[in-house]
N, C-alpha and C positions, 0 to 999 in steps of 0.2 A: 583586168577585171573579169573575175569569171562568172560565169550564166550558171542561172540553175532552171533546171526541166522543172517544174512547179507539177507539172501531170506525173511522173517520176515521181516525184514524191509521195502526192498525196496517194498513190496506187503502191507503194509499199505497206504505207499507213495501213491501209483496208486491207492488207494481206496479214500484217500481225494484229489482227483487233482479236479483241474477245469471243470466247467459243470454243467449242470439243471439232476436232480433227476427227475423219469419217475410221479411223484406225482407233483412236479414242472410246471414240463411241461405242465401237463395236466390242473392245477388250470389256469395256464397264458392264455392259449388257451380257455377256458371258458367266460376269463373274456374280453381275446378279442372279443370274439364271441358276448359277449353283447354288447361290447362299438358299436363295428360294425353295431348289428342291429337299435340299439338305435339311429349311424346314419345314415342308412338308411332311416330308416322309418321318419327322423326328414327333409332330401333330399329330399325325396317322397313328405313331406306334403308342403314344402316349392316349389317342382316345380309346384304342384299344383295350387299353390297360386300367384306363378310367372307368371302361365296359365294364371289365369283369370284376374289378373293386365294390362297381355301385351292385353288380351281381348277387356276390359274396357278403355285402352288408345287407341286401335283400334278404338274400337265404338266411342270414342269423338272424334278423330281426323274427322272418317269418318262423325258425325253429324257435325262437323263445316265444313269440307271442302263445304257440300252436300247443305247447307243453306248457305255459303258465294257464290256458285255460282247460287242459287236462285234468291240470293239478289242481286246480279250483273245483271241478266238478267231483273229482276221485274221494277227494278228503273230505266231502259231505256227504259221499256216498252211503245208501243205507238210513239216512236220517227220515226220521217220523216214520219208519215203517212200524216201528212198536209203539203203540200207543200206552201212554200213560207212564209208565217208574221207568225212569232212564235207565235204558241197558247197555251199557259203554263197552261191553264186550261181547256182544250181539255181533255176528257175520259181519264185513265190509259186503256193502252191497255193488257187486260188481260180478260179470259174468265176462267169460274168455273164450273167445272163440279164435285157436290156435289155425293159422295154415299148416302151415308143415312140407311146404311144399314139394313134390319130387323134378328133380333137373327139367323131364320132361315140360312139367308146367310154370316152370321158371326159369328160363333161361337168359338172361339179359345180354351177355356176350354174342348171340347171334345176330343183331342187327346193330349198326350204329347210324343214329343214338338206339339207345336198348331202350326193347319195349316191354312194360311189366305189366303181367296180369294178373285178375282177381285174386288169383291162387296166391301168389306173392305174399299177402301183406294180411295182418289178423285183424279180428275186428274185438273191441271193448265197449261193454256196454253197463252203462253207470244207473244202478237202481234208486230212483228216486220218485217219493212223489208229490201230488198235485198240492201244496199247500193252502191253495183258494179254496178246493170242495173239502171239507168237511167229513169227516170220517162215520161211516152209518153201521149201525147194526143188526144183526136178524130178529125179527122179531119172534122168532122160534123159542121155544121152551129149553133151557140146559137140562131139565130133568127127563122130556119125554118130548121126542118128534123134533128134534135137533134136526136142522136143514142139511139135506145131501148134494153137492156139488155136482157128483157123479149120476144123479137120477133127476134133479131139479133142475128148468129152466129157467123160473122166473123167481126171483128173490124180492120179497119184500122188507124195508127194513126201515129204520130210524134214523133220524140224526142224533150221533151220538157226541157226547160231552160240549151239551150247548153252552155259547157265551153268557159272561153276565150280562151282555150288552145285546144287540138288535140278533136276534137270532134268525138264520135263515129257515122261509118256511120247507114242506118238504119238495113244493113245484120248485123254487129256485134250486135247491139241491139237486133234483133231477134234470134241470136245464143244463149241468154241467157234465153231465156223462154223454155221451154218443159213442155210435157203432163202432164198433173197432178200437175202442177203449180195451186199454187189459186192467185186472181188477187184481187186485191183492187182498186173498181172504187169510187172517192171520188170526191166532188163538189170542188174547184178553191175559193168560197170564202163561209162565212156564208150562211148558218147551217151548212157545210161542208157535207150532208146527203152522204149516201155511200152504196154500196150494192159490192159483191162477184161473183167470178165465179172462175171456173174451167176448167183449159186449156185441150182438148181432143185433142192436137196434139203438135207439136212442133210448136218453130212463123217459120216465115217468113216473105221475104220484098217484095216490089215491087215499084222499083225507088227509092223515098227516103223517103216511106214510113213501116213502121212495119204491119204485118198482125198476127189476134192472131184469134186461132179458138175454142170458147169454149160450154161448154153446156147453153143455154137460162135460166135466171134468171122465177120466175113466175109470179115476178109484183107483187105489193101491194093490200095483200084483206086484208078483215076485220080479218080474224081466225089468218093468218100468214103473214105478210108481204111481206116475198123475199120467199116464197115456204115451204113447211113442216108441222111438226104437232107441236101446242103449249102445245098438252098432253102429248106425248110421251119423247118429250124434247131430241128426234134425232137427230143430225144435219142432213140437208138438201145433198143433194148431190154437192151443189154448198158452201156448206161452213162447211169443215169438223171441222172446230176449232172454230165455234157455235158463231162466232159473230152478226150476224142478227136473230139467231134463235126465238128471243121472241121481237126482237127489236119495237117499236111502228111504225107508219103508219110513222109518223112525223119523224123521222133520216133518213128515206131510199128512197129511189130515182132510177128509173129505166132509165132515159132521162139524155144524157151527149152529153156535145160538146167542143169544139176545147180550153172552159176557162177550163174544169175539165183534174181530172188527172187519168192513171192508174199506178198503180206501183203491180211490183210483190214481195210477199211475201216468208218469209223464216222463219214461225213459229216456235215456243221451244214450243214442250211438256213434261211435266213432268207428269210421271207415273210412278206405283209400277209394274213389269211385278212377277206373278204369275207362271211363266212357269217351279219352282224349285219349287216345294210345299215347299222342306225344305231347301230356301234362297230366301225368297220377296228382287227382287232389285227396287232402284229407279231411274231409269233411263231418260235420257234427250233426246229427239230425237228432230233433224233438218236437212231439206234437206237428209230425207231417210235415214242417218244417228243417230244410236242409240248407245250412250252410257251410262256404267253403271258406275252410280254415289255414291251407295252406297248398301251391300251387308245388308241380313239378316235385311230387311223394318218392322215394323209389325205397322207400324202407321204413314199414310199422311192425315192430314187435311189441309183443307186451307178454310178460311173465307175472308170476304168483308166488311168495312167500306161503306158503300157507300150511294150516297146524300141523304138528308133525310129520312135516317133510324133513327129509334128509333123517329120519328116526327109523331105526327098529323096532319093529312091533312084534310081541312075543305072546305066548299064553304061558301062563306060570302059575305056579302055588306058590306063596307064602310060610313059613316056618318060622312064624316072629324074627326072628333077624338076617335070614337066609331069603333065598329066593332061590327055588327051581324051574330048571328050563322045560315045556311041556313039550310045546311046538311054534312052529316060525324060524327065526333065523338064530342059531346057536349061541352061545355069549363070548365074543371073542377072550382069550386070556392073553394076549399081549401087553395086556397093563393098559391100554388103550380109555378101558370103563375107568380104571381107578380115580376115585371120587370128583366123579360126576354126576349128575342128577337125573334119577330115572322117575318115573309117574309110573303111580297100579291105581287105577280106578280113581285117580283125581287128586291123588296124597303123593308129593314129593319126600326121595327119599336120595342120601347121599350113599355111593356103592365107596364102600374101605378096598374090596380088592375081588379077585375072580378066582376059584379053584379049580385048577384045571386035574386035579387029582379023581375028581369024581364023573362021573358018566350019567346020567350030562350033567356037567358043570353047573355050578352051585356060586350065585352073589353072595358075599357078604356083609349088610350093611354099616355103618359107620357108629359107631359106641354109642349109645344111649337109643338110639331110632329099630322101633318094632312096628312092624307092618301088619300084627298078628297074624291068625290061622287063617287063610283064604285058597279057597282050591278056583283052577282055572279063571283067573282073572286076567284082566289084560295090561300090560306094563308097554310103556313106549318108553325109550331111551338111546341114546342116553338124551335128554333133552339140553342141558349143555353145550351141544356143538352147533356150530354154526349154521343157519339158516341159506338155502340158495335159490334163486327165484325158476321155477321151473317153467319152461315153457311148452309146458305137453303139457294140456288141462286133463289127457287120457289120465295122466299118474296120479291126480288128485279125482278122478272119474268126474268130472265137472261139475264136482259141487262144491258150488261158490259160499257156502257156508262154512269152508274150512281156509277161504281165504284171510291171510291179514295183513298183507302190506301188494304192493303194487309197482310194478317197475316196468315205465314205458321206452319205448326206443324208436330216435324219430331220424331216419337218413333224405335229405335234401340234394337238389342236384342246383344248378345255375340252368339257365337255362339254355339247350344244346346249341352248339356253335356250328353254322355252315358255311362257315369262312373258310377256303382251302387251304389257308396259311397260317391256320391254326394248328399247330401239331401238337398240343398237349393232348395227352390222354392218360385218365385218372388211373389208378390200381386199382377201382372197387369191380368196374364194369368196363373198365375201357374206353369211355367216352368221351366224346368231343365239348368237357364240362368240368369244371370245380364243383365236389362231394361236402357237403358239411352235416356232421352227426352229431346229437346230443343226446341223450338219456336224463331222465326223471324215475325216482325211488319214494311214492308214496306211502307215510304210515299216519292211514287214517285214526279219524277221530276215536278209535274202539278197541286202538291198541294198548294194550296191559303190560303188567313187566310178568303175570301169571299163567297168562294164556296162550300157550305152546301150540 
């Protein structure tokens, strides 16, 4: 009969029971410990990445929002400033004020992230006005004692083209002008010419008329037109958003009466403000009022289509079907002209061919088309060729009168990275950041298929 150790046993039992062995445990814990950081580091690189995606769909959002309200103020640009017969090929109202900058003042590769300053970036300023005030007139005679801009302070004048309905009297009309208003005095019928001022008080009335008290224009010279410098390319003190500043003798006008009009102004500027070194914004200011349109700018241009650019401009005589060259730039004979469409004094005409047999060179125009007899007139062509947007307002002398389409350009950064283990760096500037650019090609409401 054999015995059995009953302690024996039950102490085997308790040695194989259930549980992790301390070699167990530790392999399992190891191997967590890798999956763990494995992911980790795989969360890390993916938030990363999540960073600069939400980045990058920031910066597009902000590029379209920033250029769809561009484009919305651009394409009404210039509206109501003539009053009364719609003139759809009236100037876009829009002024350009080019940087140009040299290395010196723009440098963005010398620091990282790159800092850009004022000089950097242009500014565009969208002429429009106030369509709550009501448009007034001089109450000055058109035959004798027409108001002078350049000699007069104080303008008295009317409300002009009252409603059928509650018409304003002439206190509420003056309740709406204050100091530092710019005024737009504009002629009532062709040439429309027009000149600027700047109100140095608030208005007021007296009886039923408006009184408005501003600084004196300085009348037409030869250097500058309406006051200022044509070098400097300053605006004047009588027209801070630069629309007379180069304008010719011929648009502007310092003598108005009881046909012309004044209406006050309520300009958009758009500008990059510099005042974060590290977040260029682009911002919209009107009526004192400045808002910021888009963060972290590092790039505004803006160019000009405008009327006969990219043209040659000549002085010529006419020969009924000929054309001679006076002076200006020669008539190429490459066949280049061959029937294209040149302008003499407002009449299109198609060129058959160029004679390079005679000194100086001689158009021929195309069968049936006579220009008749005309000495020294002026011909621009050939106007057929293509249009390109310039961005030196010196080449068009910054008169926005000869503007007619509009082409912005808007460059974005993310915002710079100070992570050390970031090594991306763009091709524009260098930076420790994803670039995104778009462009916008406005052709406002005053565009013709005639007017070159």
């Amino acid at each position: 009969m054999t015995l059995i150790n009953k302690e024996s046993q039950y102490s085997g039992r308790r040695a194989q029971g259930p549980g992790f062995s301390l070699i167990e445990l530790m392999v399992a814990m190891a191997v967590f410990l890798v999956v763990s950081i494995t992911a980790f580091n795989l969360f890390s690189r993916h938030e990363t990445l999540l960073s600069q995606q939400q980045g990058i769909a920031g910066l597009n959002i902000g590029l379209r929002n920033a250029l769809s309200q561009i484009q919305m103020d651009v394409v009404n640009a210039g509206s109501g400033v003539i009053q009364g017969p719609n003139v759809p090929a009236w100037p876009v109202g829009v002024t350009i004020i080019n940087s140009n900058p040299t290395t010196a003042q723009c440098n963005p590769s010398a620091t990282n992230p790159a800092t850009y300053a004022a000089a950097c970036f242009d500014q565009l300023n969208v002429v429009t006005v106030d369509t709550t005030t009501p448009p007034i007139q001089p109450t000055n005679s058109c035959t004798s004692g027409e108001f002078d801009t350049s000699a007069g302070t104080t303008l008295s004048a009317t409300v002009a083209n009252p409603s059928t309905g509650t018409q304003l009297t002439a206190a509420q009309v003056a309740a709406k002008y204050f100091s530092g208003d710019e005024l737009l005095f504009v002629q009532g019928e062709p040439p429309y010419n027009y000149t600027t001022a700047l109100l140095t008080a608030n208005g007021s009335s007296s009886g039923s008329n408006v009184q408005l008290t501003f600084s004196p224009t300085l009348g037409v010279s030869a250097s500058y037109p309406n006051g200022g410098s044509n070098n400097t390319g300053t605006p004047p003190a009588n027209d801070p958003i630069s629309m007379t500043i180069n304008a010719p003798g011929s648009e502007l006008t310092r003598l108005y009466c009881s046909t012309d009009f004044v209406l006050r102004m309520l300009p958009i500027k758009y500008s990059v403000s510099v005042a974060n070194s590290s977040d260029p914004q682009l911002t919209r200011t009107q009526a004192g009022t400045t808002n910021v349109l888009m963060d972290q700018v590092i790039g505004f241009k803006v160019g000009a289509a405008w009327k006969n650019s990219n043209l040659a401009q000549s002085t010529v005589s006419t020969n009924y079907e000929t054309v001679t060259y006076i002076s200006g730039t020669s008539f190429p004979s490459d066949g280049s002209w061959n029937n294209q469409t040149i302008e003499i004094n407002d009449s299109y005409y198609t060129v058959a061919s160029v004679s390079s047999a005679t000194n100086p060179p001689t158009l021929t125009l195309s069968s049936g088309q006579d220009a008749g007899w005309q000495t020294n007139v002026t011909l621009h062509g050939p106007v057929s060729q293509s249009y390109t947007y310039d961005y030196l307002n010196i080449d068009y002398n910054s008169d926005y009168t000869l503007v007619r389409a509009v082409r912005v350009t808007l460059i974005g950064r993310t915002t710079p990275s100070t992570d050390p283990t970031y090594r991306y760096r763009n091709p524009f500037d260098l930076g420790a950041y994803q670039i995104r650019g778009s462009s916008i090609i406005v052709n406002p409401r005053n565009l013709t298929m005639n007017d070159f």
